[in-house]
C-alpha positions in Angstrom: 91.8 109.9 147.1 93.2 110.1 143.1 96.5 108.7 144.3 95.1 105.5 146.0 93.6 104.9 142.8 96.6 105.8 140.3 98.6 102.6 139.1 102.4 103.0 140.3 103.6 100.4 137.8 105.4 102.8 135.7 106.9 105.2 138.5 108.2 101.8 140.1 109.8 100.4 136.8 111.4 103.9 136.4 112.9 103.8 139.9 113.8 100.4 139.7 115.8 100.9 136.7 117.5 103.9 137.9 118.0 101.6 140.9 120.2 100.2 138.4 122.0 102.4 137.0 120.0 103.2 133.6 118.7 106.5 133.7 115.1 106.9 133.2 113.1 109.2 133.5 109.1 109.8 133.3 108.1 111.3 129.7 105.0 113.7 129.4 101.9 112.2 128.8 100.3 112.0 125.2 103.4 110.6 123.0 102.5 109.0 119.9 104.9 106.1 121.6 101.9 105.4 124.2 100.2 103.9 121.4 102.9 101.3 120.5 100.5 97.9 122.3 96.9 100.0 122.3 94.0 98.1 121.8 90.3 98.9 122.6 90.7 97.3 126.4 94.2 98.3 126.7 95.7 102.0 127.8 98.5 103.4 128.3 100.2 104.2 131.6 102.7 106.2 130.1 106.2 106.1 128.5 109.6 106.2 130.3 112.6 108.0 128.4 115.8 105.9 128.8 119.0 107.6 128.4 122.5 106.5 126.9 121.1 103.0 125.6 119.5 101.0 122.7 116.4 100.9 123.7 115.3 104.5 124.0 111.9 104.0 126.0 109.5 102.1 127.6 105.3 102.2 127.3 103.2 100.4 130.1 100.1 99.4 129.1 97.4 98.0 131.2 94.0 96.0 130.7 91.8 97.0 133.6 89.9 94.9 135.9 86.7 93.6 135.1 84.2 90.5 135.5 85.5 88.2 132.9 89.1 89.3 133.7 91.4 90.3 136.4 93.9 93.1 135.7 97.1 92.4 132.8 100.1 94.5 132.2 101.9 94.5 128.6 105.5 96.6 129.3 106.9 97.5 125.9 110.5 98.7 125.1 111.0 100.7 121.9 114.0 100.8 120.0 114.4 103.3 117.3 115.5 101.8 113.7 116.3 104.1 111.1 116.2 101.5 108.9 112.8 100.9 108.4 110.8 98.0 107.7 108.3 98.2 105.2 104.9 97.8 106.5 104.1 94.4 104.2 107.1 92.7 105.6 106.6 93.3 109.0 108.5 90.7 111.5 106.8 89.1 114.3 108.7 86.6 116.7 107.7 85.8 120.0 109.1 82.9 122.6 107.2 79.7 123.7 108.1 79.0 126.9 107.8 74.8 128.4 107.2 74.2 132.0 109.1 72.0 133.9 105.9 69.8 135.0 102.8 71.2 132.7 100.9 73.9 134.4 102.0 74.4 137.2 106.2 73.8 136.9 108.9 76.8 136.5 109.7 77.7 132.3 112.5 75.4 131.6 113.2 76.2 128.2 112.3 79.0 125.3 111.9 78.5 121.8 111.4 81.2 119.2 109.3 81.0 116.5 107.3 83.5 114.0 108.0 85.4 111.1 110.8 87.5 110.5 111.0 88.3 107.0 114.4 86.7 106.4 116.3 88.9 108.9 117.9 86.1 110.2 116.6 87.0 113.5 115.1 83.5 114.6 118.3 81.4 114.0 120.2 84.4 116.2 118.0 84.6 119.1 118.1 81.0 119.4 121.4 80.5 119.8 121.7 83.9 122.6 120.9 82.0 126.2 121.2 85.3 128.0 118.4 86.7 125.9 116.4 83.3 126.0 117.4 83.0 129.8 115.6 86.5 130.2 112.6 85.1 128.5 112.7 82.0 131.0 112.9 84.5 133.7 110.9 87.6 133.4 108.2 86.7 131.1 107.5 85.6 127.1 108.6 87.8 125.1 107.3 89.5 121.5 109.6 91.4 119.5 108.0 93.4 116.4 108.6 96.0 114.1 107.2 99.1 114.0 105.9 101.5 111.2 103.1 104.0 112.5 104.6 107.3 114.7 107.5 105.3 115.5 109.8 103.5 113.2 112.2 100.7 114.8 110.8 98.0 116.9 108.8 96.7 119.8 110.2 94.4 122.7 106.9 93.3 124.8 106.4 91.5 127.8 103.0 90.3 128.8 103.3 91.2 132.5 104.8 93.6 135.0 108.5 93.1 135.2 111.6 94.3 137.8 114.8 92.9 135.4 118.1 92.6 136.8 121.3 93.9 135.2 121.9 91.2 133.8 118.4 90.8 132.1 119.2 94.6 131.4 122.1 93.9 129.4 120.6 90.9 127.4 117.5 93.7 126.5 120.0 96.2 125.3 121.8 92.8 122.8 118.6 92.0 121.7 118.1 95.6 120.9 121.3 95.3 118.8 120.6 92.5 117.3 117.3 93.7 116.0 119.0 96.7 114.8 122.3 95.4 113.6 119.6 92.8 111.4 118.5 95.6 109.2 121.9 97.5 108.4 122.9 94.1 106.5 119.8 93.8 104.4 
């Protein structure tokens, strides 16, 4: 009875990126990384270790059922920086995506737009289509810095995902990117 109730998001995200080619694996529970997205409604589902890449893991979190809302999944993939950030400069950018025909058309076009802190990284994701093409397909995306348990930065999407290669490969640039913005400053 347990299993027909657990949520298979991150055991299908793992498969389907080792599906891939990325080797993933399923982390034990209880990492300080489950906390990266934690609010009061939202828990964690648990992390996935990536190996060989940028991007070092993935967190799942989840906002449960209820009667003013149906269920939401945030999938977050961390990138270690050892280049850290400094909490009072903390960079926030995130995509706006347009619809074809408001409300109900297909995204046709992301723009970024937030705060990051003079890293340049605005002006750089702008002009990557594979990363905003990613955005277009799979979801809006959030990129932050982190400076809690883990140092480095966030790459959020605010639903469930299954990415492609290439959306893979435009992940792991981004990740470089974000990285790669620090090391200059």
């Amino acid at each position: 009875m347990q299993e027909n109730l657990q949520d298979d998001t991150r055991d299908d995200l793992m498969g389907h990126l080792n599906d891939l080619g990325i080797t993933s694996v399923l982390a034990e529970r209880d990492r300080p990384e489950e906390k990266v997205g934690k609010s009061r409604a939202r828990h964690s589902l648990g992390v996935i270790d990536i190996d060989g890449a940028t991007i070092y893991w993935v967190n799942i979190m989840k906002e449960e059922l209820s009667k003013d809302s149906s269920e939401r999944w945030w999938v977050h993939f961390g990138v270690p920086d050892k280049h850290a950030i400094p909490k009072e400069q903390s960079v926030r950018i995130k995509t706006k995506r347009s619809k074809s025909f408001p409300a109900f058309g297909n995204a046709a076009e992301v723009k970024w737009e937030g705060q990051d802190q003079g890293y340049g990284l605005v002006k750089a994701l702008r002009k990557n289509s594979a990363i905003s093409q990613t955005a277009t397909d799979l979801g809006n995306i959030e990129v932050r810095s982190l400076h809690e348990d883990f140092h480095g930065w966030s790459i959020q999407f605010d639903r469930k995902i299954e990415p492609t290669i290439d959306h893979w490969e435009a992940l792991e640039e981004l990740a470089e990117i974000l990285v790669s913005s620090t090391r200059s400053s």
